[in-house]
N, C-alpha and C positions, 0 to 999 in steps of 0.2 A: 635530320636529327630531331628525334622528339624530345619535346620541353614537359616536364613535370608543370604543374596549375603556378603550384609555389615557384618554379624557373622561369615559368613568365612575368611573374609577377615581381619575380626580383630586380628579373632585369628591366623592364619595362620602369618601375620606381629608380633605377639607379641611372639610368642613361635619360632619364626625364629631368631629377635633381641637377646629374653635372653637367645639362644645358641649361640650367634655371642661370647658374652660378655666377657667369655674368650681369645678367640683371641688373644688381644694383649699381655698377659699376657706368651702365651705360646711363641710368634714371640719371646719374649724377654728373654726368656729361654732358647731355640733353639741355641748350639752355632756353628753355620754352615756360611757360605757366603750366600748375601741377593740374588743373581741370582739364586744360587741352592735351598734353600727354597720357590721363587717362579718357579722353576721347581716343584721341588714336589708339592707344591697347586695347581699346576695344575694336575700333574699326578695320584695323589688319587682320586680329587672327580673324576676327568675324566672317569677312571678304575668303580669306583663304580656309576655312571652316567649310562656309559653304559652297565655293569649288568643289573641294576632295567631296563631299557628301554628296553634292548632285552628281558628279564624275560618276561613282562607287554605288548609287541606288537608283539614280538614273528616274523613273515613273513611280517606284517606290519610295521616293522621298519624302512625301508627306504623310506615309503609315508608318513610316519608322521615325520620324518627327513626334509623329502625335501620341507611340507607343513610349514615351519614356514617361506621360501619365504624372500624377503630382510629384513624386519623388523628382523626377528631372525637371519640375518647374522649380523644386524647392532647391534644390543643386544647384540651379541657374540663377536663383535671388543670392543663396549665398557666395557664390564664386563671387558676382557685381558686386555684392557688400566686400568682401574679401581685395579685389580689385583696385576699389577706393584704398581702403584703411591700410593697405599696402604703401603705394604712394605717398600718401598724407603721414605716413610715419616714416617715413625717410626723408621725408621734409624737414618734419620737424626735430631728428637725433642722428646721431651717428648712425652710419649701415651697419656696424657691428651690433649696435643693439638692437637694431629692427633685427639682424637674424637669432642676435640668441632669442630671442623671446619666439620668435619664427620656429629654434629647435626644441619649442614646448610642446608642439604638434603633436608629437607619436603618443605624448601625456592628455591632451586635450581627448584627442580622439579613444585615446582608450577609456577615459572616462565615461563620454558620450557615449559608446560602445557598452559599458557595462550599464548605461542607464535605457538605452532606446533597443537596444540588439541582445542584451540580456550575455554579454559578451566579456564574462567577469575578468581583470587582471589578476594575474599572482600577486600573492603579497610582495614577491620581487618587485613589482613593478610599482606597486601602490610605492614603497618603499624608496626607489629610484624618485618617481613622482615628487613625493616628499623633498629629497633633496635639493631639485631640480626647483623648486619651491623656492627653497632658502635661498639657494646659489641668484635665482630672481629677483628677490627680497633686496637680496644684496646690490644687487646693478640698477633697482627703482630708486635707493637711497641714493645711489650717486648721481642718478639723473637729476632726480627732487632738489639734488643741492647745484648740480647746475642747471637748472631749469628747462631738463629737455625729459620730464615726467610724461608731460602729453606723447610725443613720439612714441615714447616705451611702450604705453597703455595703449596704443594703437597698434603698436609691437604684438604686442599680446592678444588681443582680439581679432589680429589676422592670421595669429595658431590656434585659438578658438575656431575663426573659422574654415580653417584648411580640416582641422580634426571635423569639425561638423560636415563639412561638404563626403569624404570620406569614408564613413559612417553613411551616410546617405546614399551614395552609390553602392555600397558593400547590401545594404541594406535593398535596392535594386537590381541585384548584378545581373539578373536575367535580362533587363533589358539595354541597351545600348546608348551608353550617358554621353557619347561623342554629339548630337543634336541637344541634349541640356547645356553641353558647352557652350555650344553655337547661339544656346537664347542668353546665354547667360551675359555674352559678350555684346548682345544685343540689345537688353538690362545696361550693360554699361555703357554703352552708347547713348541711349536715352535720357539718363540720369548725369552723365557730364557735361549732353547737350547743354541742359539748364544754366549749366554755370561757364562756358567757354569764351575766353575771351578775344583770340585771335587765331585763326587755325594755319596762317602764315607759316611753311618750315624754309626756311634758307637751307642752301645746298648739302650743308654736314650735318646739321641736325635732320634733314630728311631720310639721309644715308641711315643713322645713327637709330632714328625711328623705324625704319622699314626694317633695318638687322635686328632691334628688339624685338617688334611683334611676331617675326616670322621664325626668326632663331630661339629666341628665349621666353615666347609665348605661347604660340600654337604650337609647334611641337612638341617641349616638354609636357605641357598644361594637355595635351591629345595624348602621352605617353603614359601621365599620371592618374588621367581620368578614366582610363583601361585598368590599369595597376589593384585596384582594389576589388574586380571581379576575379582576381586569382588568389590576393593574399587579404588578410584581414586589414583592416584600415590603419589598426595604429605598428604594422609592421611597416607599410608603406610609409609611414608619417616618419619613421627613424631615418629613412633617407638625406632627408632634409638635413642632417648633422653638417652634412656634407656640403650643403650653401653654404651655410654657419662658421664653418671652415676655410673655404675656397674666399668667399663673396669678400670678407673684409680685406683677404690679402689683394683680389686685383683691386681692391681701392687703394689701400695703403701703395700699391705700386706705382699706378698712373698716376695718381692727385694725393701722392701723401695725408691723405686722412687719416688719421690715428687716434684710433680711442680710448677711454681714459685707461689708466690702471687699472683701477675696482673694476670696470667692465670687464679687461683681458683677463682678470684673475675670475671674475664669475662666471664668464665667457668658457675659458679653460675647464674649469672645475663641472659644468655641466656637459660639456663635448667631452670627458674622462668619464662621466656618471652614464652618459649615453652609450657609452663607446663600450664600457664594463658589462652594461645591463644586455648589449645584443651583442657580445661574444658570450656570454651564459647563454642566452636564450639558443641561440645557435649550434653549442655542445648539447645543449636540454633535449635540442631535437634530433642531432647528429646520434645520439644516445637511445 
């Protein structure tokens, strides 16, 4: 069956998100220090990265390495920045707020998109943007007054940098950002190192860590960093609604985490603004 550019790219973005989904559910399980579990997220997918890649190029490895050129060093800083501020913001708030702010991505990046790639939004979208704004506004205030502001703001800076990373493969697409992953993961090995305190996992938390990196790192985060040489970047980013959605409910199941009010009403009101904005966009094109 041949796939249209756009059919791979949808699916490639949508079977990459609804492996992310557990994610946080497992971070919050995991009971280790946040420095040495961002070491291992690095050091699984990294280890299984570079398997498949020397598998698959085999003597070629280090020309297709070397060809992803500054774009995939720069994709590789930011995924490692991304990586951190991930973590550390689920540390510090509820996992529902680390995803809403997670589903400002497909806004982030089309922002970046119309400033680096010349990749203008419709006024729909500014518009949407906007909203998605307010509805933000609204879940900083309730952080602010229970004092989990820092998480949020870290919240936020890790759909800053999901849209920037994005944007920078789109910006790339000719060449093969699966080896920018690979450093990028290697980046975060480095920069955890510094700070680790025990790399000890007892028998469930080892389980718990090896099914994170391998299930809900390297292969969505290999599925996602594909996704944006077929579709524009902040189409991919709309994906993520879909964490945003799923991610709080397996927490609220397993470990009853439940987040405030003001959050589920912010929470809601942008996953409806998201939801609206690419069933238009959708018709736009169907049309």
């Amino acid at each position: 069956m041949h796939l249209s550019d756009q059919q791979k790219g949808i699916a490639l973005a949508f079977f990459g998100v609804l492996m992310i989904t557990p994610d946080s559910l497992f971070i919050r399980l995991v009971n280790i220090n946040s420095w040495d579990l961002i070491f291992y997220r690095g050091a699984i997918p990294f280890t299984c990265l570079l398997i498949g890649l020397l598998s698959v190029y085999k003597k070629k490895f280090l020309s297709v390495f070397f060809a992803i050129g500054l774009a995939g060093v720069l994709n590789a800083i930011i995924i490692a920045l991304m990586n951190i501020s991930f973590i550390v913001s689920i540390e510090n708030t509820n996992v529902a707020n680390t995803l809403i702010m997670i589903s400002l991505a497909p806004f982030t990046a089309a922002i970046l998109s119309s400033i680096f790639l010349k990749e203008y939004p419709k006024s729909r979208t500014w518009f949407a943007m906007l909203l998605c704004f307010l509805c933000a506004l609204f879940i900083f205030y309730d952080s602010y007054e229970a004092k989990r502001i820092y998480g949020d703001l870290l919240g936020l800076a890790t759909a800053i940098l999901i849209g920037a990373s994005a944007v920078v493969i789109r910006y790339g697409k000719v060449a093969n950002f699966l080896p920018s992953l690979l450093l990028a993961k290697f980046f975060t090995i480095i920069i955890a190192a510094l700070f680790v305190q025990n790399l000890y996992l007892d028998g469930l938390d080892k389980l718990l860590v090896i099914i994170m990196g391998v299930f809900f790192i390297f292969l969505p985060l290999s599925l996602l960093t594909l996704a944006p040489r077929y579709i524009p970047a902040h189409e991919v980013e709309l994906f993520f609604v879909l964490e945003t959605a799923l991610g709080p409910i397996w927490v609220w199941f397993f470990i009853k985490e439940q987040p405030s009010i003001k959050t589920i009403i912010g929470g809601i009101a942008i996953i409806l603004i998201i939801f609206i904005y690419t069933i238009l966009e959708l018709k736009e094109k169907k049309a």
